[in-house]
C-alpha positions in Angstrom: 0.0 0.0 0.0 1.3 3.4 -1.1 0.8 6.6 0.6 -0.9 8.6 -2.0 0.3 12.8 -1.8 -2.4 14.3 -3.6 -4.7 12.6 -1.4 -3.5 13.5 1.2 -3.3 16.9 0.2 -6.6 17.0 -1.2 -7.5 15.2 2.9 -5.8 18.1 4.5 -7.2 21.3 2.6 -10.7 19.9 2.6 -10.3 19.0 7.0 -8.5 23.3 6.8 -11.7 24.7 4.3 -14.5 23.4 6.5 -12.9 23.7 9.4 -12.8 27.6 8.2 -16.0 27.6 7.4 -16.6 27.0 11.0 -15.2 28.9 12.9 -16.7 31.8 10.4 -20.4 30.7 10.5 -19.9 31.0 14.3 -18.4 33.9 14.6 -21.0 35.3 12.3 -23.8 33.3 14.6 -22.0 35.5 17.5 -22.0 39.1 16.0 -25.8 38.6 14.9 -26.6 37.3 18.4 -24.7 40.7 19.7 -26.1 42.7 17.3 -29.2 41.9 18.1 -28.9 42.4 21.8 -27.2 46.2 21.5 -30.4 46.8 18.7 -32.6 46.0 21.8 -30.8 48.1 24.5 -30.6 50.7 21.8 -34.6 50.4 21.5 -35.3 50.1 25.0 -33.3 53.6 25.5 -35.1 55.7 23.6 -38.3 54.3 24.7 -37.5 55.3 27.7 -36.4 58.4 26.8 -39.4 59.2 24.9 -41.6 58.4 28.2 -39.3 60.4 30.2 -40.2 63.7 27.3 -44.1 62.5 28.0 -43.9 62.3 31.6 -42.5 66.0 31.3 -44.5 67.3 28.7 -47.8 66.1 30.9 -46.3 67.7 33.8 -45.7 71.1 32.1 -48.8 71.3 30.7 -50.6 70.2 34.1 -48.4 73.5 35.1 -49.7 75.5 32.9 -53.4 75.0 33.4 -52.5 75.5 36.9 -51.6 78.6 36.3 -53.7 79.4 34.2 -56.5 79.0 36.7 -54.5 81.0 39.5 -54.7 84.0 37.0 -58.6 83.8 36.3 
């Protein structure tokens, strides 16, 4: 029995390609899992932003018919 180069070879780059192909479909799996996750902290801040201006925009106007009663 001979040992056979080009197989070998053609063993080798094929075990190094998928073995690439890996480690870059996880990595990808990974950035769209964090991507995801800083989308929905992103989201979640500016809803809560946004309540935080409606809280204070009810206030102020609450404010002014306040006043506005005081002066009538």
């Amino acid at each position: 029995m001979k040992f056979d180069l080009g197989f070998a070879g053609f063993a080798l780059s094929f075990i190094v390609a998928t073995s690439g192909w890996f480690f870059r479909w996880s990595d990808k799996q990974k950035f769209e899992k964090q991507q995801a996750s800083f989308e929905r902290q992103q989201a979640i801040q500016e809803a809560k932003a946004a309540s935080a201006q409606a809280v204070n925009d009810e206030r102020n106007f609450k404010h002014l018919l306040g006043n506005q009663k005081q002066i009538s």
